[in-house]
N, C-alpha and C positions, 0 to 999 in steps of 0.2 A: 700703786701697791702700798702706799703708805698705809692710808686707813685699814689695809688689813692686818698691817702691821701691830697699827696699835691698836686692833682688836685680840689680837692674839697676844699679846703683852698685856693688855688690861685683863686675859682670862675670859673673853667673850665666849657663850654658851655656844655650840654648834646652831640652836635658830636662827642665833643672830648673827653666826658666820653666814649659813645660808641664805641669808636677805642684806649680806653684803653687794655691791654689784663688782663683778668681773671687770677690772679695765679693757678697755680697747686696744693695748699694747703693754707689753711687760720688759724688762731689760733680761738681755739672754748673750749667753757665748756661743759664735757661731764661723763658719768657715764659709766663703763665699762661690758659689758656679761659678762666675765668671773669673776666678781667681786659681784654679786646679792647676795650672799649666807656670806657675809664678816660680817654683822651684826647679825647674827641667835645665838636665844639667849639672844639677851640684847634690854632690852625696850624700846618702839618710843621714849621715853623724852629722852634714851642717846644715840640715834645714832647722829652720829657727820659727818655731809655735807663735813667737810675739811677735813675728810678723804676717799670719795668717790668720791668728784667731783676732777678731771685732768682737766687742762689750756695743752694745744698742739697743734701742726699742724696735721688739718685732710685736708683727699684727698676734692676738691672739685668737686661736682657732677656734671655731665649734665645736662643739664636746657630743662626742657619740652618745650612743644610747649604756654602751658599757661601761663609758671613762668614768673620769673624774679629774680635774682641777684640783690640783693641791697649792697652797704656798709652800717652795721649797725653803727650806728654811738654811739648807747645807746641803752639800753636793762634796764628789770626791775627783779624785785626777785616778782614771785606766792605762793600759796600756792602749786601749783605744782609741782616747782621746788625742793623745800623742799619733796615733794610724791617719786617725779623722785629720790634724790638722796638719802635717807632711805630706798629704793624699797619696799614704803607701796602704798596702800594695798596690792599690787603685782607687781613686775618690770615690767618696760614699757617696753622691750626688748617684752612682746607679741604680746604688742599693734603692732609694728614695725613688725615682721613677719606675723601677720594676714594683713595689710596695704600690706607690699612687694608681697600676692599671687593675687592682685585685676587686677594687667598691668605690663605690661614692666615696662613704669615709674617709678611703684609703689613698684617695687622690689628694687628700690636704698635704701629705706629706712631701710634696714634689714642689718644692720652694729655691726659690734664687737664694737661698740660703742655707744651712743647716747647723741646727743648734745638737749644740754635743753633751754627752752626759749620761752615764750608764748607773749613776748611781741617787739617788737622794733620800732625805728626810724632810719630814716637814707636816703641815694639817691638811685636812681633806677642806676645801671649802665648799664645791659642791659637786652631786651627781648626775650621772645621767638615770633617763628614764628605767634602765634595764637593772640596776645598781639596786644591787638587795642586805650586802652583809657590811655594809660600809654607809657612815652618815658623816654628814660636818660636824665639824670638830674633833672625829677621830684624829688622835697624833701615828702617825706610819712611818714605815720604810718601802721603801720600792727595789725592789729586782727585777733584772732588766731581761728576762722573756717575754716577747713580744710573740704570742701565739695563738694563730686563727681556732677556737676552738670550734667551728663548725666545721673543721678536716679530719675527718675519721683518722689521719696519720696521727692527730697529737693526742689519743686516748687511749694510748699503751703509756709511752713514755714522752712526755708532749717535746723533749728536745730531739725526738726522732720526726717533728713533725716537718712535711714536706715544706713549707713556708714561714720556719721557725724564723726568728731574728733577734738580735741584740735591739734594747731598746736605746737609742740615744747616738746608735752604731750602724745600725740599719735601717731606724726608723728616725724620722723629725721629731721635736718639741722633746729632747731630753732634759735632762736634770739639773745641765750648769746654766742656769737661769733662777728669775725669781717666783715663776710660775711654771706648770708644767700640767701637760695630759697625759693622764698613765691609764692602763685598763683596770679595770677593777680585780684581775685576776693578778695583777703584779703586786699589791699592797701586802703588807706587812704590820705587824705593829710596833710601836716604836720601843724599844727598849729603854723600859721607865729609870734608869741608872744612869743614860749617857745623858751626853751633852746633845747640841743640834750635829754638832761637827763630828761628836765620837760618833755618834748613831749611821751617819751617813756613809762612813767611810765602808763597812762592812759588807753588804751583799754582795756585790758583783764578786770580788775575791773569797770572801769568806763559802759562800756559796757553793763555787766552782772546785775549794780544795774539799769542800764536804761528800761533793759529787766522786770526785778524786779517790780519795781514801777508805771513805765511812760507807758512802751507798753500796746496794748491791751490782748498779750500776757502775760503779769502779772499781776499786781493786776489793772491797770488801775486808778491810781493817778487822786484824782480829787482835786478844792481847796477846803478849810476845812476841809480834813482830816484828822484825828488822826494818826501817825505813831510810834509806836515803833520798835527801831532802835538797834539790840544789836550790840557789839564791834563796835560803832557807830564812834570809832575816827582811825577803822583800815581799812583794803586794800579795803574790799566794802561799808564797812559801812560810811568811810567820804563821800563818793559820795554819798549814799543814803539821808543823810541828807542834802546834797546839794540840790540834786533834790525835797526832802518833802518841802524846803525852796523857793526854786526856783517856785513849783507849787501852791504856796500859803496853803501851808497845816502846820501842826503843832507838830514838832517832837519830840519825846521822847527818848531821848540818853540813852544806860548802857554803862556804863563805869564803870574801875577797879581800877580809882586812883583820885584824886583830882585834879591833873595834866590833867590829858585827863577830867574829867569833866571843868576844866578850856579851854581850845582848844573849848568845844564845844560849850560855853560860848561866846569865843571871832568868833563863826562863826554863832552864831546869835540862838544858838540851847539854851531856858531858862530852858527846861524841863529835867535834867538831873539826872541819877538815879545812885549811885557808889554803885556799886553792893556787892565790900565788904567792905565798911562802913557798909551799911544793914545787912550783915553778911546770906541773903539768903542759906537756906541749902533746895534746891529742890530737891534731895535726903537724904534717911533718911538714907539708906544703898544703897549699890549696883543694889540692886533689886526693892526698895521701893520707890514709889513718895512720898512726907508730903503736903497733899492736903493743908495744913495750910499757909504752906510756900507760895502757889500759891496766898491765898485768902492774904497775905499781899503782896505779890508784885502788886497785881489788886489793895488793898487801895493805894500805894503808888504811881501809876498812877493816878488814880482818887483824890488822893490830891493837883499832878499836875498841871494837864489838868480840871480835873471836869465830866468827863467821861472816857470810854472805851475806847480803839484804835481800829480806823475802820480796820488795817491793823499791821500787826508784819509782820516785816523783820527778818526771818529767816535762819539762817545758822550755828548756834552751834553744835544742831543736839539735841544729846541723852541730855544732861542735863539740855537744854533748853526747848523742846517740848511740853513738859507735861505745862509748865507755859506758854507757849505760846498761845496754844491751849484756854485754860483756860482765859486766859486776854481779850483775844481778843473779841470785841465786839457780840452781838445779830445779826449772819449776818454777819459779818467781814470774812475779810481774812488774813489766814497766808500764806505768799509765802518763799518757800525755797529753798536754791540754793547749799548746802553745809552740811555738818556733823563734822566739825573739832573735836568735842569731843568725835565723836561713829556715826556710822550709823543706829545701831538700836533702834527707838526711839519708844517709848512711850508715851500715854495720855490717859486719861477718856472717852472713847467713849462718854457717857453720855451727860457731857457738849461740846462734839461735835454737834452730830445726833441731842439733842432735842434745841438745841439754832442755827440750820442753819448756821453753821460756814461752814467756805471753807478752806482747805488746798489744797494751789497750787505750782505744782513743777516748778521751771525754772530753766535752763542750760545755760551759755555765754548769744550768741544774735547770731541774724541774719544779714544779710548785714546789710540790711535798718536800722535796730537798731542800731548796732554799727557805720552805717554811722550819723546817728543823734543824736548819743552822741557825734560823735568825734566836729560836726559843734557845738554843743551849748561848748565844748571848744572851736574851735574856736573863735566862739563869744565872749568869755571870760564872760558868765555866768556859767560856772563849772569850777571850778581851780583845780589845779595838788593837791592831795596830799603828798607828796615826805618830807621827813623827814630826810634822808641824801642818799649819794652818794658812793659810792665804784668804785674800777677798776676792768678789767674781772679777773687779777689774783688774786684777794681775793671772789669769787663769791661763794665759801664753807662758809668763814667769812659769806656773807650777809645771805645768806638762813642758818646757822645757828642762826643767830640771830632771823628772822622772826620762825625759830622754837621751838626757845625759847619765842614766844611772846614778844623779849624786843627790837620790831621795830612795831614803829607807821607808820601807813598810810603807804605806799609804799616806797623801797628802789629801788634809780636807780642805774644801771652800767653803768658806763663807758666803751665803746667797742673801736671804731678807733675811738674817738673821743679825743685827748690826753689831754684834761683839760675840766672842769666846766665851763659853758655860753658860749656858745658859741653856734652856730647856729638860734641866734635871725634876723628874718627876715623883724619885724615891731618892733623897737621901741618903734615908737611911739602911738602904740596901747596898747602896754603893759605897755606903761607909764598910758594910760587912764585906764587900768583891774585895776590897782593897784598893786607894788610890793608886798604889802604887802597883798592881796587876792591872790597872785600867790605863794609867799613863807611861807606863813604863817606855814604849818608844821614843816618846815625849824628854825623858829624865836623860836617856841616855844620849841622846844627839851628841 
């Protein structure tokens, strides 16, 4: 991967990327089949990513008729990647075999390995035959739907389609590597402000809280609304506050430390709630809600703001639901995208059914969605949240960290991209965002 390297450092023309030749192997981060069963036994909080994710050379695949070949240039850590390499809830090695019986193509994916990575940036180097809006040397981002579109299911709303997938999650050859196949229906353009590393961090989160809040597909963000926001300074939730910000509406942050209540302060968020300060105990045991507990997290909102939250952004899951449900206004909506603490949640049918509450599920985004989150980056009205940086060979380090919760906002990797800043394409537009609205997760660590 070298010489592509320093063709794209020297400024090489997209011809003369495309009359690069492909290596035969590229270095990638990946989890191994014969290695799923290594943690059994010892609990999610101690399974340990640097000991399951390998940095090595895999064979590099044939490129479809729709792909495309990019050099990633940056890549970012999910809550995924973290899933992938604990093999909770269950190893992705199925997902990849159910995928590899759909096509020919489809069968590449079913490897003694799997490379993980739901997010990148980086150059197009080359395409396939079927590939019409996209050439070499494009600079991109990638979002990670992976979706058949010759299934009549994905031509309403393609995350309703029957064989949707995460790409990097469900599917082989994601993003934490130095090369990658992506469809040509996942590309993006790169936003000419950031770096490799800011650009990359954005889609998969940024995305999914636009799905969330902004689409008509979620809750349908109007201005003046009330939002509450939990883990509001981490990988979805800074973007969501962005957007309640952005839409004219009025956010309500939890946060777990005085520090991340401070962040959400200096990004314009007044209303912010430290969860253990309060000392909230939404469980009494295992099994039990403390209805009590709910009716003071609702006064503590309502001291805030002076009302209900027309909307709770949801994604804890089990420990949150129950207060959620509950907060949420006469008619309000809860939207959920996520269960980090337990999938099987629980709440008071009650104060559901007779007060007209809505619970709504969302998943990622659709083209058009993540194509409109990616432009208002662009634009430089939603800034990267990015907190720090890593190299691919410590990519066990970052997803252990994000598993330990002791990383805010998003952590980038570095892939072929051999140092930080680089890949700025406008200056002088990012001189106008403001460094300090583009780094800001950065400043505050």
């Amino acid at each position: 991967m070298q010489h592509i390297l320093e063709a794209i450092q020297a400024g090489a023309s997209g011809d003369e990327l495309a009359n690069l030749s492909i290596p035969e192997s590229y270095r990638a981060a990946f989890v191994k089949r014969d290695e799923v069963d290594m943690f059994e036994g010892v609990e999610s909080s101690e399974k340990d990513p640097t000991k399951s994710i390998h940095i090595d050379e895999v064979a590099t695949p044939e490129l479809a008729p729709d792909e495309v070949y990019i050099a990633v240039m940056a890549s970012s850590i999910n809550f995924n990647t973290v899933w992938t390499s604990i093999f909770e809830p269950l190893p992705t090695f199925g997902f990849l075999d159910r995928l590899a019986r759909e096509s020919e193509w489809a069968a590449r994916h079913a490897q003694p390995y799997h490379i993980m990575g739901s997010d990148a940036s980086g150059v197009v180097l080359q395409v396939g035959s079927a590939v019409r809006n996209w050439k070499p040397g494009d600079r991109v981002t990638v979002h990670c739907n992976h979706v058949d579109d010759q299934d009549h299911s994905a031509h309403d709303d393609s995350m309703l389609a029957a064989n949707q997938r995460i790409w990097g999650f469900e599917t082989n050859f994601g993003g934490l590597a130095d090369l990658s196949i992506v469809k040509a229906n996942q590309l993006m353009p790169k936003p000419a402000h950031l770096t490799w590393e800011e650009a990359a961090v954005n889609a998969l989160c940024n995305s999914t809280s636009y799905r969330m809040l902004v689409s008509h597909n979620g809750a349908n963000l109007k201005q003046g609304d009330n939002v509450l926001v939990w883990g509001a300074t981490g990988g979805i939730g800074g973007y969501a506050i962005q957007y309640v910000l952005n839409g004219g509406g009025t956010p309500i942050g939890v946060v777990s430390s005085p520090e991340r209540a401070q962040l959400l302060n200096d990004m314009g968020c007044e209303a912010v709630i430290d969860r253990r300060a309060e000392g909230y105990q939404f469980w009494s045991d295992e099994h039990t809600q403390d209805e009590s507990e709910w009716r003071r997290f609702g006064k503590k909102i309502r001291e805030l703001i002076g009302e209900d939250p027309d909307i709770v952004f949801e994604h804890p899951g089990r420990s949150t639901m129950g207060a959620s449900i509950f907060a949420v206004k006469r008619g309000g909506t809860v939207v959920t995208c996520a269960a980090t603490s337990g999938y099987m949640v629980e709440f008071d049918n009650r104060h559901f059914w007779m007060k007209l509450k809505r619970l709504l599920s969302s998943h990622f985004a659709n083209y058009e969605e993540a194509w409109a989150a990616n432009k208002l980056i662009s634009q430089g009205r939603i800034h990267p949240i990015m907190s720090d940086v890593y190299d691919l060979e410590h990519v066990g380090a970052a997803s252990l960290a994000v598993h330990r919760n002791e990383a805010e906002g998003k952590l980038g990797v570095l892939c072929l991209a051999p140092e930080e800043g680089l890949g700025i394409d406008d200056p002088e537009f990012r001189e106008q965002v403001g460094e300090a609205n583009i780094t800001r997760y950065r400043t505050k660590r």
